[in-house]
C-alpha positions as CSV (number, residue, x, y, z in Angstrom):
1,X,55.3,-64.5,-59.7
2,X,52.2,-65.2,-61.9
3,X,51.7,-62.8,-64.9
4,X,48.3,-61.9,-65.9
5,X,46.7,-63.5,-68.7
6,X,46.2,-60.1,-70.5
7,X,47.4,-57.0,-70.2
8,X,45.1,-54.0,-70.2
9,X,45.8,-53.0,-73.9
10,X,44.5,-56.4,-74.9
11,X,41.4,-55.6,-72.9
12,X,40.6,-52.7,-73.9
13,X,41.3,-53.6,-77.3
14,X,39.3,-56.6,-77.3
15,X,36.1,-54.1,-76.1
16,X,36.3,-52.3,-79.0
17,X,35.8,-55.6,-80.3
18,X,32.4,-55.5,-78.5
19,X,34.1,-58.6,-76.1
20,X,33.8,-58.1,-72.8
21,X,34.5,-61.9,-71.5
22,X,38.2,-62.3,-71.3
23,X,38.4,-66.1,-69.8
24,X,40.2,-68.5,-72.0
25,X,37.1,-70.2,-72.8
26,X,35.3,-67.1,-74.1
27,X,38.4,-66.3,-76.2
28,X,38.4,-69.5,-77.3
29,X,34.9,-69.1,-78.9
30,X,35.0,-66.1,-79.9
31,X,38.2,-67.0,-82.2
32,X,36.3,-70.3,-84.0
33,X,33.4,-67.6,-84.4
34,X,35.9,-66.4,-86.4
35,X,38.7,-68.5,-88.1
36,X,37.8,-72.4,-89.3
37,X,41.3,-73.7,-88.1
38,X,43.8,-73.1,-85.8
39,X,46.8,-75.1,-83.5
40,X,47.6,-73.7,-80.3
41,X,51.1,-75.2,-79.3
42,X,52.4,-75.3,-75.6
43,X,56.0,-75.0,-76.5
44,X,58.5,-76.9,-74.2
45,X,61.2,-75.1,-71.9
46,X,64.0,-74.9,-74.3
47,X,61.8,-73.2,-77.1
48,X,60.2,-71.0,-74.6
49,X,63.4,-69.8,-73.2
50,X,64.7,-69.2,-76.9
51,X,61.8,-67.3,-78.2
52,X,60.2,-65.8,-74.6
53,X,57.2,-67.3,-74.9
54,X,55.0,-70.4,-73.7
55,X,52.6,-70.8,-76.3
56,X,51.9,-70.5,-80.2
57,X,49.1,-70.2,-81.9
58,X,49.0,-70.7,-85.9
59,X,45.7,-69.3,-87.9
60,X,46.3,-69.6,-91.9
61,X,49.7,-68.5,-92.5
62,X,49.8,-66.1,-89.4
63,X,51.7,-67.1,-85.7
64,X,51.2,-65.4,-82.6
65,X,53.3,-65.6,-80.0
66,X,52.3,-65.4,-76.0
67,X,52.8,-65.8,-72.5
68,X,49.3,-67.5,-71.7
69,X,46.4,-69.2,-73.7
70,X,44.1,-66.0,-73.5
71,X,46.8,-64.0,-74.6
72,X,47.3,-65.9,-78.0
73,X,43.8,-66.2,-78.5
74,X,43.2,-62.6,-77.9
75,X,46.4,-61.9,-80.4
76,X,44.8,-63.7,-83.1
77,X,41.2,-62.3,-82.6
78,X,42.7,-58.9,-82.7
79,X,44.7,-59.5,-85.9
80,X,41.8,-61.0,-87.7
């Protein structure tokens, strides 16, 4: 079963946000707009099965957790 890459809350959060494209490479743009630095980690299974999630993304001293790459850059876009 795939899961979505963002979940309508995301969405409509990220349109206050005046963004409107939600594919990972739009995201991804819109967060360096934003932040200098970050590391996106792809966390192997036994991680992802400990902490329920596939990838992490580290901005400063912040980490956001989620199931897909759109997801954690929409987390961290949010948050900033």
């Amino acid at each position: 079963m795939m899961v979505p890459d963002l979940s309508d809350e995301l969405r409509q959060q990220l349109g206050q946000q005046g963004i409107v494209d939600f594919s990972e490479v739009a995201l991804r743009q819109a967060l360096e707009q934003r932040v200098a630095t970050y590391t996106l980690i792809k966390l192997a299974d036994w991680p992802a099965r400990r902490w329920k999630c596939h990838y992490r993304l580290l901005v400063k001293e912040a980490v956001y957790d989620a199931q897909s790459v759109p997801e954690a850059y929409a987390r961290a876009i949010l948050s900033l």
